[in-house]
C-alpha positions as CSV (number, residue, x, y, z in Angstrom):
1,X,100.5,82.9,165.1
2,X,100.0,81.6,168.6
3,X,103.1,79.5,169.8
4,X,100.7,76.4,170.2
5,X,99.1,76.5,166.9
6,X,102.8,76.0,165.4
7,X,103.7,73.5,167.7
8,X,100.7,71.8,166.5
9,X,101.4,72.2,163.2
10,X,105.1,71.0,163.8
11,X,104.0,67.8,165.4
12,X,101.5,67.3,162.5
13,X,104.0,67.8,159.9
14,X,106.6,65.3,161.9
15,X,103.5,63.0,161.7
16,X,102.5,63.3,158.1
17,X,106.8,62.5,157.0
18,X,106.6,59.7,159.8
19,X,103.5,58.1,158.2
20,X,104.9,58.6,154.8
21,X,108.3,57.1,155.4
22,X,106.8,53.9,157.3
23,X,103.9,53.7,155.2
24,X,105.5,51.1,152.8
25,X,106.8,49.6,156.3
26,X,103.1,49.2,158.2
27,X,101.2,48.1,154.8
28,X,102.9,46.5,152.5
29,X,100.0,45.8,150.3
30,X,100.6,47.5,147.4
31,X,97.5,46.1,145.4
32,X,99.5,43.3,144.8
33,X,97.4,39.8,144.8
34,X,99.9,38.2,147.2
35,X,103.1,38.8,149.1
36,X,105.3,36.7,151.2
37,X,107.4,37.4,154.1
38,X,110.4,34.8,155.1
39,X,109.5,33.3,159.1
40,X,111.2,31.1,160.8
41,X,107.9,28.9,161.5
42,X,104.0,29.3,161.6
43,X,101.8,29.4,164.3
44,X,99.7,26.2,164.9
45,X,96.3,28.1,165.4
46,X,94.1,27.8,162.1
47,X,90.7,29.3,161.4
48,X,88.3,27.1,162.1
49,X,84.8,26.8,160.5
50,X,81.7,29.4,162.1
51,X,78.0,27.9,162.6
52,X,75.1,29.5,160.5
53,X,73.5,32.0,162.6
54,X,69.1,31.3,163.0
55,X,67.2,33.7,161.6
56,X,65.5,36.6,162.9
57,X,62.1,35.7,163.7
58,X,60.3,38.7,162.1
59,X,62.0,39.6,158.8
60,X,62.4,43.0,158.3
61,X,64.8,45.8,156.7
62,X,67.0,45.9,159.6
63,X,66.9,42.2,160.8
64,X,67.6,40.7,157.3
65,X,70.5,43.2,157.1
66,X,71.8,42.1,160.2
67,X,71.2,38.5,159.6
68,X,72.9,38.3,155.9
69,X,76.0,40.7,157.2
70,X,76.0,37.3,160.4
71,X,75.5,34.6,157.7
72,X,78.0,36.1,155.0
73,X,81.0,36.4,157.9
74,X,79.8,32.5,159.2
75,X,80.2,31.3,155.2
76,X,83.8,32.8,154.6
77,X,84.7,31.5,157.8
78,X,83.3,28.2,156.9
79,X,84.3,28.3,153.2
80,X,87.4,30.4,153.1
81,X,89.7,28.2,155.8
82,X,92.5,26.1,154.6
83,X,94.9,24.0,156.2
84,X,97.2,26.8,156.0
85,X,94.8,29.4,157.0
86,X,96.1,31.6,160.0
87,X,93.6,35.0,159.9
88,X,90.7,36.2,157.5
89,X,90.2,39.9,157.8
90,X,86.8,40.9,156.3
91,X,83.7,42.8,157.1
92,X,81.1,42.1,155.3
93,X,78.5,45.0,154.4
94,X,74.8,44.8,153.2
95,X,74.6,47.5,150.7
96,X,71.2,46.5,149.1
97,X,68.0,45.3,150.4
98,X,65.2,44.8,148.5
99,X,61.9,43.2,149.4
100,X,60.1,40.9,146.8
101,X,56.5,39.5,146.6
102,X,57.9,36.8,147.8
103,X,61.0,37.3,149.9
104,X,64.4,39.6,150.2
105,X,67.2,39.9,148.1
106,X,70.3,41.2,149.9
107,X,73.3,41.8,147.3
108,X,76.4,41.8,149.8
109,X,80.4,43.2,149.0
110,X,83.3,42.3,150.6
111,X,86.8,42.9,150.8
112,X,88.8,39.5,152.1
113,X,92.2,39.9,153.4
114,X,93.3,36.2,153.3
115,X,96.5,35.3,155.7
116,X,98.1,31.8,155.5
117,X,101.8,30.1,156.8
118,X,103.5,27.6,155.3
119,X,106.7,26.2,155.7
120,X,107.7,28.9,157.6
121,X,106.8,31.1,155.1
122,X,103.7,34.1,155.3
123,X,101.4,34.9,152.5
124,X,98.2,37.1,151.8
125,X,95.9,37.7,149.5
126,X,93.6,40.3,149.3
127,X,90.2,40.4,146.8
128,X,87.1,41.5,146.7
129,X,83.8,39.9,146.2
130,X,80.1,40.6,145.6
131,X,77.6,38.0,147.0
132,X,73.6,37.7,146.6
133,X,71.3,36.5,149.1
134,X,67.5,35.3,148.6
135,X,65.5,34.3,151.5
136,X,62.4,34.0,153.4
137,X,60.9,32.2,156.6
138,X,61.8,29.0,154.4
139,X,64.6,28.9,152.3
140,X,68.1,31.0,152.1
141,X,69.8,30.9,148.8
142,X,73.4,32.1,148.1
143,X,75.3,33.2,144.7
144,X,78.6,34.8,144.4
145,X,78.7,37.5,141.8
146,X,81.2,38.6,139.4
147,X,82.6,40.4,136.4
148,X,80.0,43.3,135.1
149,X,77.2,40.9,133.4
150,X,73.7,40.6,134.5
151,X,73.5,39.5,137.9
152,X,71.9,36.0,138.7
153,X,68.8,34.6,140.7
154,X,70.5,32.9,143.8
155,X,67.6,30.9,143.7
156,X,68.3,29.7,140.4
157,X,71.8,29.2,139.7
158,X,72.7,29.8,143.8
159,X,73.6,27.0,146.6
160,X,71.0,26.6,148.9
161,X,72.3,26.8,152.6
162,X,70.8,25.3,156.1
163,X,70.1,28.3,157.5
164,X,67.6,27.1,161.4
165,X,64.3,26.3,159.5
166,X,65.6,26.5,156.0
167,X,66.9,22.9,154.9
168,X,69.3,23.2,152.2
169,X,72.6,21.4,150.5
170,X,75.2,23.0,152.8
């Protein structure tokens, strides 16, 4: 074996114990639905609320996508802040598209990483969430979905949002 190829495999192997040993260090997550860490204060920046993005002017495959993935990241930073909210870590991702005779479902799922201070002391919680989306070139309707039973009509048991053009109740 070539002296490189073990010297490789050396420093990969130093990596791999380096990783494991600080893993419970750098993450700290666990699976657990919230932890806390003792500080000394909190910072005074707090998440602030995010506009509705307008809507593409052609709807399409792609430009729904795009716009739901825009508009889902705009309502957890518009619905999701707190007081005590320091950092949302999420990323929204469009994982169904559908065109209907009369407009597009878009079922949405998301992992939230909620941070917060208070009193000095750090918290987060961490979930995940499945959201449905109607819309067309007049309305944009919004559901959040849970537990394994049928899934709902956003248009029928959804919140309506002012999306540009589409006048709605938030």
């Amino acid at each position: 074996m070539p002296a490189s190829t073990a010297s490789r495999r050396a420093l990969l192997a130093v990596a791999v114990v380096s990783l494991a040993i600080l893993g419970g260090c750098l993450g700290q997550s666990g699976g657990q639905p919230s932890e806390t860490a003792e500080r000394s204060d909190c910072p005074d920046d707090r998440i602030t609320p995010v506009p509705y993005p307008d809507p593409p002017a052609e709807l399409t495959n792609e430009s729904v996508r795009a716009f739901v993935a825009d508009l889902e990241r705009a309502y957890v930073y518009t619905h999701e802040t707190g007081e005590n909210v320091t950092r949302l870590a999420f990323d929204p991702e469009p994982d169904a598209v559908t065109r209907l005779a009369d407009g597009w479902s878009v079922r949405v799922e998301t992992g939230l990483s909620r941070y917060s201070c208070a009193d000095g002391t750090f918290a987060v919680g961490d979930g995940y969430y499945t959201a449905r989306y109607f819309l067309n070139e007049s309305v944009v309707y919004r559901i959040r979905e849970g537990g394994a039973g049928p899934v709902a009509d956003p248009r029928e048991h959804g919140t309506r949002l002012r999306v540009g053009n589409a006048t709605g109740d938030r």
